[in-house]
C-alpha positions in Angstrom: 66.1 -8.2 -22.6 65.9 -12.1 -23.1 65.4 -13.4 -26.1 64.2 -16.7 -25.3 60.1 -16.1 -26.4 58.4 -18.3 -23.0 60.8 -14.7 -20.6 59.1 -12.2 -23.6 55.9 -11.3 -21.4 57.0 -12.2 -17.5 56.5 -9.9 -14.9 60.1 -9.1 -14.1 60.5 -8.2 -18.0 57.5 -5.5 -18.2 58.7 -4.3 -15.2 62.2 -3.5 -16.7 60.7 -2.3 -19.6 58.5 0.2 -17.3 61.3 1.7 -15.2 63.5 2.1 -18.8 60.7 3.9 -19.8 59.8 6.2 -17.0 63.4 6.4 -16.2 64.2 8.8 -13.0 60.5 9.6 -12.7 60.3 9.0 -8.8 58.4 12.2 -8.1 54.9 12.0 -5.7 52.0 14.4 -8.1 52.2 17.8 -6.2 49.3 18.6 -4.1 47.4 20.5 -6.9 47.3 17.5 -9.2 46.1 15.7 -6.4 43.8 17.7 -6.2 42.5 18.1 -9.6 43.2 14.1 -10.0 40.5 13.3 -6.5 36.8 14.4 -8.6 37.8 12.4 -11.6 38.9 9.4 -9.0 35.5 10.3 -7.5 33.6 9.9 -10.7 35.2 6.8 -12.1 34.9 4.8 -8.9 31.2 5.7 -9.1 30.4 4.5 -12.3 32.3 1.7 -11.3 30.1 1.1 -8.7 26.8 1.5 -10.9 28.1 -1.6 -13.2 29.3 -3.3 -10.3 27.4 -3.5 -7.3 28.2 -6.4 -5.6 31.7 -8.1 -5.1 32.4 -11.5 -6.1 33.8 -12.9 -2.7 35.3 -15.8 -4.1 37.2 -13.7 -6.8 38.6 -11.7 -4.3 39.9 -14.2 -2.6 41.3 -15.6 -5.1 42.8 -12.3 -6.1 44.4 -12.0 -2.2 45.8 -15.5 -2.6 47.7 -14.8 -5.9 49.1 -11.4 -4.4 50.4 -12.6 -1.4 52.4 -15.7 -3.6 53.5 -12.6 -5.7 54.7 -10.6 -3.0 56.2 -14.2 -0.8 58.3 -15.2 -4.6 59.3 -11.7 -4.5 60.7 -11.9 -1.0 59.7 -8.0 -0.5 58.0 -9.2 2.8 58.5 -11.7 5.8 55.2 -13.0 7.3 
């Protein structure tokens, strides 16, 4: 890991952080965990929706622009 303190908390550097920690986890959740897993998704998106009832448009788009910068610096996709 760098040591120079401005690299400490980039993207790139959690990221290799993550993958040393999960390591060879590459596994998809079997279909029972999916299925236990879907009621609590069910319940939390919900409750979500109870504090959060309408969507700020112009925070989403904001959100859209800043993914597709990430994703273009990344070079994972051609557009």
């Amino acid at each position: 890991m760098s040591s120079d303190p401005k690299k400490l908390f980039t993207t790139a550097e959690n990221f290799k952080l993550l993958r040393e920690k999960l390591g060879e986890y590459k596994t998809l959740p079997s279909e029972e965990e999916t299925r236990e897993f879907m009621p609590f998704l069910d319940e939390i998106y919900r409750i979500w929706r109870i504090n959060n009832p309408s969507p700020d448009i112009e925070l989403l788009e904001k959100k859209a622009k800043a993914r597709r910068e990430f994703v273009r610096k990344l070079g994972t996709r051609n557009d």
